[in-house]
Rosetta silent file (secondary structure, phi, psi, omega in degrees, C-alpha in Angstrom):
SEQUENCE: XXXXXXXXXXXXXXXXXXXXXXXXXXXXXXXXXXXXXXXXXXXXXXXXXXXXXXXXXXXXXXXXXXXXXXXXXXXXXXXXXXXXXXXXXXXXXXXXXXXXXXXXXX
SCORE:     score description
SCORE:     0.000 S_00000001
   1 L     0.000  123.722  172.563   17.649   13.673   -1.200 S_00000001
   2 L   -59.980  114.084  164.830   15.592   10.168   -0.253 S_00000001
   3 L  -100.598   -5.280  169.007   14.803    8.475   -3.959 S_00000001
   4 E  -156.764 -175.814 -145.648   13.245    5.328   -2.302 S_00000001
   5 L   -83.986  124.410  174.324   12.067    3.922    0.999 S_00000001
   6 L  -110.800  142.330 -165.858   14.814    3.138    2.802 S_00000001
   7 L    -3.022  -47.771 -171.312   16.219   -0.106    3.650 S_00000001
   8 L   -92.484   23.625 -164.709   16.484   -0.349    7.116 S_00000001
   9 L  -118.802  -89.669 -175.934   12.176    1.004    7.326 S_00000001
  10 L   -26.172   88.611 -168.613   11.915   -2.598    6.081 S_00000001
  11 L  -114.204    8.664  166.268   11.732   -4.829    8.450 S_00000001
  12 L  -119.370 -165.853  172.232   10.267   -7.350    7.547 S_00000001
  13 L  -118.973   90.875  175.478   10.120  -10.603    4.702 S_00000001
  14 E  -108.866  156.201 -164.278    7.872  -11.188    2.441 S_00000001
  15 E   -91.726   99.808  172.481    7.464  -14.075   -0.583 S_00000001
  16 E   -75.749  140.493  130.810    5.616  -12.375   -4.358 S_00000001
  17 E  -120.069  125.045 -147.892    4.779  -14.304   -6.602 S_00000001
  18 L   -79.446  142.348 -178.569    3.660  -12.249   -9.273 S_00000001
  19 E   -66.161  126.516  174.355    0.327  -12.721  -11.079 S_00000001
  20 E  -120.233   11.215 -177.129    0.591  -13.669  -14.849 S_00000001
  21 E   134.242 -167.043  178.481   -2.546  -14.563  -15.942 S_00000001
  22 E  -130.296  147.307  174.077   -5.104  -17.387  -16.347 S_00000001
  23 E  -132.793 -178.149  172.093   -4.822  -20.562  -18.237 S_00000001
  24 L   -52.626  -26.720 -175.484   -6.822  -23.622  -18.290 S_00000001
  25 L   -91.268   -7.491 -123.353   -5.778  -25.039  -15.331 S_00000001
  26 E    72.742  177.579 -177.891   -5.982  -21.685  -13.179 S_00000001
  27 E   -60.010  145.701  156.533   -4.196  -18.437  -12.546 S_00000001
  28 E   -86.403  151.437 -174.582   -0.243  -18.828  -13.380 S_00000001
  29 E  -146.938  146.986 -178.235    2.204  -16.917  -10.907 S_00000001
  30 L   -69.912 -173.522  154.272    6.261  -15.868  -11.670 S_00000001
  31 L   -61.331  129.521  147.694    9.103  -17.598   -9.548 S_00000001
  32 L   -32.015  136.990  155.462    8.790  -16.678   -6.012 S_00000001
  33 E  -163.166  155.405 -154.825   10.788  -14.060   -4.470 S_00000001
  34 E   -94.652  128.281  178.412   11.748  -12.678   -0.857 S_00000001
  35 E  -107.581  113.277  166.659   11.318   -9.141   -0.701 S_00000001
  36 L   -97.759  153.136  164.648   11.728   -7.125    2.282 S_00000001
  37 E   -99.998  152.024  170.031    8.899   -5.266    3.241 S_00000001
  38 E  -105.933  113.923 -146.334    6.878   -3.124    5.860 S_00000001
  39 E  -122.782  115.548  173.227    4.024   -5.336    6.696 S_00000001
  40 E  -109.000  151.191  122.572    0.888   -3.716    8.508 S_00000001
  41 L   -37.889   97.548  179.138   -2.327   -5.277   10.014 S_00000001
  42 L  -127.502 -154.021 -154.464   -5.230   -3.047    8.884 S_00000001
  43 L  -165.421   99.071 -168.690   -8.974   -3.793    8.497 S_00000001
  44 E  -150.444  131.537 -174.722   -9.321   -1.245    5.440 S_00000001
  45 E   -93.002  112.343  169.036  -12.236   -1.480    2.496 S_00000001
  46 E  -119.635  148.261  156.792  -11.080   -1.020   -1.100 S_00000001
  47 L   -50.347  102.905 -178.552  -12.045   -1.571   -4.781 S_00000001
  48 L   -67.899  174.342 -164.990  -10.623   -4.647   -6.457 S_00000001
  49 L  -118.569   52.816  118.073   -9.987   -4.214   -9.848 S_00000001
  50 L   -62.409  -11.356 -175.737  -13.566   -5.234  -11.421 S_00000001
  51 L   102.852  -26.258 -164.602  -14.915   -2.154   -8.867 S_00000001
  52 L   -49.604 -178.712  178.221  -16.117   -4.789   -6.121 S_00000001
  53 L  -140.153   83.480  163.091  -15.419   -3.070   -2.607 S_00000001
  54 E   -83.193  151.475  169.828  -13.277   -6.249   -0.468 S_00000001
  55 E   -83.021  112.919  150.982  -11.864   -5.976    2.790 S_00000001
  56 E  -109.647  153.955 -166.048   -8.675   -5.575    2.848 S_00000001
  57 L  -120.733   34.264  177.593   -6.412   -7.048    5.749 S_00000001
  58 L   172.186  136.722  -55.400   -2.698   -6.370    5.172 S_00000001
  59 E   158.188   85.809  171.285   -0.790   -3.450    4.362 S_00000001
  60 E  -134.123  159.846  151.223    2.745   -3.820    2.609 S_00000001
  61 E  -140.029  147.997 -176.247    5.057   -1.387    1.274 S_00000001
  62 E  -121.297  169.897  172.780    8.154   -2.126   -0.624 S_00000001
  63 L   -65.740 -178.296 -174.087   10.935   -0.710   -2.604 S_00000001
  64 L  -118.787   72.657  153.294    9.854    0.266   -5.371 S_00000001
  65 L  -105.503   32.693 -160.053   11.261   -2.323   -7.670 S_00000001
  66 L   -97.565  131.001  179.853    8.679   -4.401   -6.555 S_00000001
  67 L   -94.188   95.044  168.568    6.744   -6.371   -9.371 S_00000001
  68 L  -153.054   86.182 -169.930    3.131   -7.326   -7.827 S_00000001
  69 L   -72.096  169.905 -174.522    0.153   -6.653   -9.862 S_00000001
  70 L   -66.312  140.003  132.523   -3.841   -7.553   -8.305 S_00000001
  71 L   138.878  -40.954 -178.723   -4.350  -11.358   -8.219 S_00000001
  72 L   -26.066  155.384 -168.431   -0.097  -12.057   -6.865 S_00000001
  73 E  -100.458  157.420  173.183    0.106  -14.687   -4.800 S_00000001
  74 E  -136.187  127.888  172.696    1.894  -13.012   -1.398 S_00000001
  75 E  -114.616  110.389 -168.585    3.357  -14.889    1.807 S_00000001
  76 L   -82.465  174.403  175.090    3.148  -12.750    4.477 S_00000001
  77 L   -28.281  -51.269  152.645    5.783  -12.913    7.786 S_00000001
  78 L   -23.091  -24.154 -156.893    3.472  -14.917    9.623 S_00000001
  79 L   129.213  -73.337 -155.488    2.912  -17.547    7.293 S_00000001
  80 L   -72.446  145.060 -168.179   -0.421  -16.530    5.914 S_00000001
  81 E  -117.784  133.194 -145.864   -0.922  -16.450    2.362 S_00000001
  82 L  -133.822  138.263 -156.740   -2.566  -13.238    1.008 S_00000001
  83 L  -117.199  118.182  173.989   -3.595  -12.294   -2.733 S_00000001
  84 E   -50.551  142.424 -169.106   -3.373   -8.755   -3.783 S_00000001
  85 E  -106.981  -50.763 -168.551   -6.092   -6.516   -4.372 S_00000001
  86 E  -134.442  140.383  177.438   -4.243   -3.229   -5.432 S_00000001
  87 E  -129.182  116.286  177.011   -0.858   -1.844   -6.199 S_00000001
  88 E  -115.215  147.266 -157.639   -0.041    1.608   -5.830 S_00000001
  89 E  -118.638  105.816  141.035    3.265    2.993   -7.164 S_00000001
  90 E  -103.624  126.406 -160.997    4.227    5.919   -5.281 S_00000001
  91 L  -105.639  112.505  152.885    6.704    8.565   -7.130 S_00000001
  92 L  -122.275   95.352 -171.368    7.525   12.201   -6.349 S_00000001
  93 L   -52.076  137.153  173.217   10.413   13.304   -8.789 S_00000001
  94 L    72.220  -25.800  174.843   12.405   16.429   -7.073 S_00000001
  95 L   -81.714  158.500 -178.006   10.623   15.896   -4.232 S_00000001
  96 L   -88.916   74.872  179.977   12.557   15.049   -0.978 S_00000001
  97 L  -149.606  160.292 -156.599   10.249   11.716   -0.230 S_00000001
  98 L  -101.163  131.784  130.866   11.233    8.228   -0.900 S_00000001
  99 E   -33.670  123.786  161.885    9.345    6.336   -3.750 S_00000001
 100 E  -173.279 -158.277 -153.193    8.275    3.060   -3.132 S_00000001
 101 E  -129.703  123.189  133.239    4.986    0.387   -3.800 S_00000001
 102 E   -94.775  115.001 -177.773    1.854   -0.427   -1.439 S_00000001
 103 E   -89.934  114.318  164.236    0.297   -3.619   -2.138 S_00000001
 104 E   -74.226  106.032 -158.947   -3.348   -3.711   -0.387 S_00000001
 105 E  -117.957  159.843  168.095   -3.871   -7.867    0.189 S_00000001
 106 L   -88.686    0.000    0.000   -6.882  -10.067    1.070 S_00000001
């Protein structure tokens, strides 16, 4: 039975750095870390998570140890550096489909 996404569906690399909050100076972000990933182009409108409705423009899914709540900083293959809007953690215990994480980014 698949319990997560598997390895070799990941083909690409991307850099989190996970959101921790705001301080005086601006948002704080963890230590960086390279993650592979499945990195799509889409053009796809979602809720951020105040309700607004942003465009999102990239697509990732990861295993799903992946730590990247809305506001992570993300560096996609490419280069371009993209801030998450949404993280969805998808799990189906007993079923035969591999868990993993899609981060929606800006």
């Amino acid at each position: 039975m698949v319990t997560r996404v598997p390895g070799w569906l990941l083909r690409h690399r991307v850099t989190v750095e996970s959101y921790r909050g705001d301080s005086a100076y601006g948002p704080t972000y963890g230590e960086a870390v390279c993650v592979p990933a499945l990195v799509a182009a889409v053009r796809k409108q979602v809720a951020d998570k105040d309700g607004r409705e942003v465009l999102a423009t990239a697509q990732i899914i990861a295993g799903p140890e992946l730590e990247c709540p809305p506001g992570s900083r993300i560096t996609l293959p490419g280069g371009r550096t993209a801030t998450a809007i949404t993280t969805a953690v998808h799990t189906a215990p007993g079923l035969p489909v591999p868990a993993c994480v899609e981060v929606m980014c800006q």
